[in-house]
Backbone as CSV, one residue per row, in Angstrom:
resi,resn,N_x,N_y,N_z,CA_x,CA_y,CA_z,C_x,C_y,C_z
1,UNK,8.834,-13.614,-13.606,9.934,-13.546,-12.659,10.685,-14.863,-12.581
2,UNK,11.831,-15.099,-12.316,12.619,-16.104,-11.440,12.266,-16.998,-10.840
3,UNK,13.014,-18.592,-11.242,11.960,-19.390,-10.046,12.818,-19.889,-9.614
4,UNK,12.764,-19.280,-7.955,14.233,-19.939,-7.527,13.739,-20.641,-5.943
5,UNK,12.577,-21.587,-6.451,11.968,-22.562,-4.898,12.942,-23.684,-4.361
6,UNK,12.752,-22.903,-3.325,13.596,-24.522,-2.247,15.112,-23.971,-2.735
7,UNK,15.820,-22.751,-3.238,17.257,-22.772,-3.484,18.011,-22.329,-1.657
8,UNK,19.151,-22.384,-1.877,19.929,-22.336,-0.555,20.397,-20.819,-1.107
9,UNK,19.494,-19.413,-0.691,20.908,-18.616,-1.309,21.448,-17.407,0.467
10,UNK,21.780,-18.254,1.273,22.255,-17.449,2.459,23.163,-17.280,2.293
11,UNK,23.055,-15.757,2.579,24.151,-15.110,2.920,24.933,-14.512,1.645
12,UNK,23.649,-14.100,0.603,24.157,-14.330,-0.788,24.176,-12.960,-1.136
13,UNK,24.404,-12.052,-1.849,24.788,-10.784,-2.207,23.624,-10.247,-3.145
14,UNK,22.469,-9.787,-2.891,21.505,-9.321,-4.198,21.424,-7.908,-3.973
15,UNK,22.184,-7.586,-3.149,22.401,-5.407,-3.094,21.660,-4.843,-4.655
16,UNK,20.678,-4.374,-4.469,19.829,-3.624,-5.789,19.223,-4.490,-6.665
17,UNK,19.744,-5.562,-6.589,18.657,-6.800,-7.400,17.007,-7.020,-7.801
18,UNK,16.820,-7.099,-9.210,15.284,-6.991,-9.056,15.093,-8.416,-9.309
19,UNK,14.263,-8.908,-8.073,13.209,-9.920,-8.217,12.244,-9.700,-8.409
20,UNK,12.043,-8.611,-9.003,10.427,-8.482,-9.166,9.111,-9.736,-9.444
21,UNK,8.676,-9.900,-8.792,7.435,-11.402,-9.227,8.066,-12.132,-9.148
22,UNK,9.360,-12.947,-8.903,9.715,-14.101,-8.631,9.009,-14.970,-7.692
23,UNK,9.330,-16.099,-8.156,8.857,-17.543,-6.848,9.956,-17.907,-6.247
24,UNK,10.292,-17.582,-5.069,10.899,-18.011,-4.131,10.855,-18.727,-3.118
25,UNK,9.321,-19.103,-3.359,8.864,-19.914,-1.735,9.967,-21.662,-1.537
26,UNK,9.720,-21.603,-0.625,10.928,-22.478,0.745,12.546,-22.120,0.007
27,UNK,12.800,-21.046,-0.630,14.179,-20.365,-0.586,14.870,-20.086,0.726
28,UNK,15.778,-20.735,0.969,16.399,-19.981,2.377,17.319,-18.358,1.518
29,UNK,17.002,-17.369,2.798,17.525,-16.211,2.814,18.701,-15.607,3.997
30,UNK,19.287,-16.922,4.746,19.054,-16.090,6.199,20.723,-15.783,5.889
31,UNK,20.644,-14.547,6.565,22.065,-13.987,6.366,22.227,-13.311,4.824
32,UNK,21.113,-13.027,4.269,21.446,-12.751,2.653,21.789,-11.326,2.887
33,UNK,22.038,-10.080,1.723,22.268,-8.738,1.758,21.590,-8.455,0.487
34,UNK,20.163,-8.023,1.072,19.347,-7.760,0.124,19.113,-6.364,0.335
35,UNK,20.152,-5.098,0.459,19.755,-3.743,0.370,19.298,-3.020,-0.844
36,UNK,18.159,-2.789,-0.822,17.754,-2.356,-2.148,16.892,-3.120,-3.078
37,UNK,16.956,-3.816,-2.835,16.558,-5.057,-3.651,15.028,-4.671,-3.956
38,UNK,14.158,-5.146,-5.182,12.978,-5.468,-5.934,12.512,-6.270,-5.597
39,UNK,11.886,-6.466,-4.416,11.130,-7.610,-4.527,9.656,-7.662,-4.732
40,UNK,9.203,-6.430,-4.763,7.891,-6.081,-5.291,6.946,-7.404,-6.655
41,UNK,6.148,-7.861,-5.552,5.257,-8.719,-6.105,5.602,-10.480,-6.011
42,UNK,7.242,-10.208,-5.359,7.580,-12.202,-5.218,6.958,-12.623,-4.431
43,UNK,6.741,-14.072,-4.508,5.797,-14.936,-4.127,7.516,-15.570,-2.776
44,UNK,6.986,-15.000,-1.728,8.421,-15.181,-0.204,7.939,-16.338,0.249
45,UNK,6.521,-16.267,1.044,6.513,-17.206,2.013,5.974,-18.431,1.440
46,UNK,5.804,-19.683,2.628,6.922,-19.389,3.810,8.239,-19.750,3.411
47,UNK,9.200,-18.738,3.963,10.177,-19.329,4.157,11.460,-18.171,4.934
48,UNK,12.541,-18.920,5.703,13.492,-18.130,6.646,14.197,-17.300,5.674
49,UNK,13.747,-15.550,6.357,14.941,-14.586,6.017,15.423,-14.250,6.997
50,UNK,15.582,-15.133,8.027,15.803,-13.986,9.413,17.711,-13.473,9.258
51,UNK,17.973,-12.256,9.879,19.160,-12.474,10.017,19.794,-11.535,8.601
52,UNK,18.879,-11.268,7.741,18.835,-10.687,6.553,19.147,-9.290,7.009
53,UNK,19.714,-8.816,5.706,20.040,-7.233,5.543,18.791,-6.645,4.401
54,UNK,17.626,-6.131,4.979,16.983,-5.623,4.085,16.875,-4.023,3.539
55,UNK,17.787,-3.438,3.986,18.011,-1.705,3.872,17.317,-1.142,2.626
56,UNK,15.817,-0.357,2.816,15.124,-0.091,1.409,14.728,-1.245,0.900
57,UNK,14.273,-2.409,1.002,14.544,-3.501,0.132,12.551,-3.032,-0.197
58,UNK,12.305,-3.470,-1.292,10.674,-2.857,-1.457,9.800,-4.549,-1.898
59,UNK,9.290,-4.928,-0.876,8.285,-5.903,-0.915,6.888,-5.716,-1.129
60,UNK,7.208,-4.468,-1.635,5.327,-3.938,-2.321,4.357,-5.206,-3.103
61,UNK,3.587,-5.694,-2.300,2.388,-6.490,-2.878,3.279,-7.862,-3.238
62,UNK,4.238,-8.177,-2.033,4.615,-9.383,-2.201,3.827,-10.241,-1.238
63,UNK,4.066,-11.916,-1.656,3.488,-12.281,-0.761,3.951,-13.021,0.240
64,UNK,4.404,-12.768,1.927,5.766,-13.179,2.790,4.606,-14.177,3.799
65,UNK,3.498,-14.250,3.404,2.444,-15.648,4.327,3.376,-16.298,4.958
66,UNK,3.139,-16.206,6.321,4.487,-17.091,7.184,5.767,-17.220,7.063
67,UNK,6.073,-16.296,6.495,7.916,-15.942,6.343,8.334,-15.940,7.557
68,UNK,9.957,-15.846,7.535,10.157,-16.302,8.644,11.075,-14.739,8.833
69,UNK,11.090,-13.317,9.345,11.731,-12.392,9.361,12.652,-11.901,10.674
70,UNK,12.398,-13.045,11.640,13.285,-12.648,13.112,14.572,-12.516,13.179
71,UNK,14.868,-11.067,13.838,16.154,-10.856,13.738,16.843,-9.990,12.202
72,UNK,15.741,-9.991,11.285,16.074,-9.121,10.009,16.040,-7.638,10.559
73,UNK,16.934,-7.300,9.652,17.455,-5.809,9.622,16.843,-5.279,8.277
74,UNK,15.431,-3.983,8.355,14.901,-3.740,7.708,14.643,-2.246,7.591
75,UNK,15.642,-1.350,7.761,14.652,-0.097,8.552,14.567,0.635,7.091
76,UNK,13.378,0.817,6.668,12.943,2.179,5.321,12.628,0.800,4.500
77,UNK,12.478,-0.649,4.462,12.024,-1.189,3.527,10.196,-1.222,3.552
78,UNK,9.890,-1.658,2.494,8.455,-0.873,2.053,7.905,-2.456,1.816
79,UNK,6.550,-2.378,2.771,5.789,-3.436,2.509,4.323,-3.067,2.262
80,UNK,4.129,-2.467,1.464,3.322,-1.685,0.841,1.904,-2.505,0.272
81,UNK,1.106,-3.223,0.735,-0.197,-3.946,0.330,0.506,-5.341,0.379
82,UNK,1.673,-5.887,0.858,1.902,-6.894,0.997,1.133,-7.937,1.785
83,UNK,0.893,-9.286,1.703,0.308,-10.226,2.109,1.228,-10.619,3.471
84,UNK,1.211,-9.983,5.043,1.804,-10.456,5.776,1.160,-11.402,7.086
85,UNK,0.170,-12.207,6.355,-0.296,-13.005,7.087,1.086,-14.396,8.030
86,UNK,0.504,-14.215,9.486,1.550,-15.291,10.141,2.864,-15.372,10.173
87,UNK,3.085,-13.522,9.030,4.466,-13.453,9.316,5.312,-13.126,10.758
88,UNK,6.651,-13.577,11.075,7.329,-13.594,12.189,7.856,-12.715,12.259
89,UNK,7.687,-11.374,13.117,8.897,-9.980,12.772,9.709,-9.880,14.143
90,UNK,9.617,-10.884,15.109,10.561,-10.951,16.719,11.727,-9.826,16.303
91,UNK,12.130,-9.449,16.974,13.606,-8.514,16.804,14.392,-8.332,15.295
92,UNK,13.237,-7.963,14.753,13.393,-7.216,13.640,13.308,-5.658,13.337
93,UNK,14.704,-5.027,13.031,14.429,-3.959,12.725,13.795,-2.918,11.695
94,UNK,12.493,-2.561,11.947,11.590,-1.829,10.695,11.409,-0.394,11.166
95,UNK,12.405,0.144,11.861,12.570,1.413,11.475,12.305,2.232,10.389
96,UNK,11.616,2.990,10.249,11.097,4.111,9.075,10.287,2.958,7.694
97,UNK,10.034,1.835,8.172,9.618,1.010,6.974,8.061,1.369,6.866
98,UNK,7.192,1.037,5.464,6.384,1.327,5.304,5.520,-0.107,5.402
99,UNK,4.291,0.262,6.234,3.513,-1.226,6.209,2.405,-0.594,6.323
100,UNK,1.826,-0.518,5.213,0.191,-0.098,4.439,-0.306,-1.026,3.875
101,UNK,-1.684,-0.978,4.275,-2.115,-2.487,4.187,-3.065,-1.843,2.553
């Protein structure tokens, strides 16, 4: 995957994008539009997505350890065996999302 640590990408456009397995850790996200998006298996935390558009976005068996998700908009995205240790979900919307451990 992608190694995109410590990049600035807020508020950045990845609508259907596969990150699949990328390293993203201390990436800022906040304000990004990640509907759809692959993120199945990236290495997230920690770091701020709050504020994010995650619509469907699929974080299956990623790992978001202390991410920062307050205030993300998430409803039907899939966190499917993901690592969500110490993650932050304050006024985050996860409507219809999947969180199977």
């Amino acid at each position: 995957g992608a190694h995109l640590q410590g990049a600035d990408l807020s508020r950045c456009d990845f609508r259907g994008a596969s990150l699949k397995g990328a390293d993203v850790r201390g990436a800022k996200f906040i304000g990004a539009q990640m509907t759809r998006a692959d993120l199945s298996g990236a290495k997230l935390g920690p770091l701020p997505i709050g504020e994010g558009r995650f619509l469907r976005t699929d974080f299956s068996r990623a790992d978001l350890r202390q991410a920062d998700l307050r205030m993300a908009i998430a409803p039907r995205a899939r966190f499917l065996e993901a690592d969500l240790g110490q993650t932050k979900f304050e006024h985050c919307d996860l409507t219809d999302a999947e969180l199977e451990a």
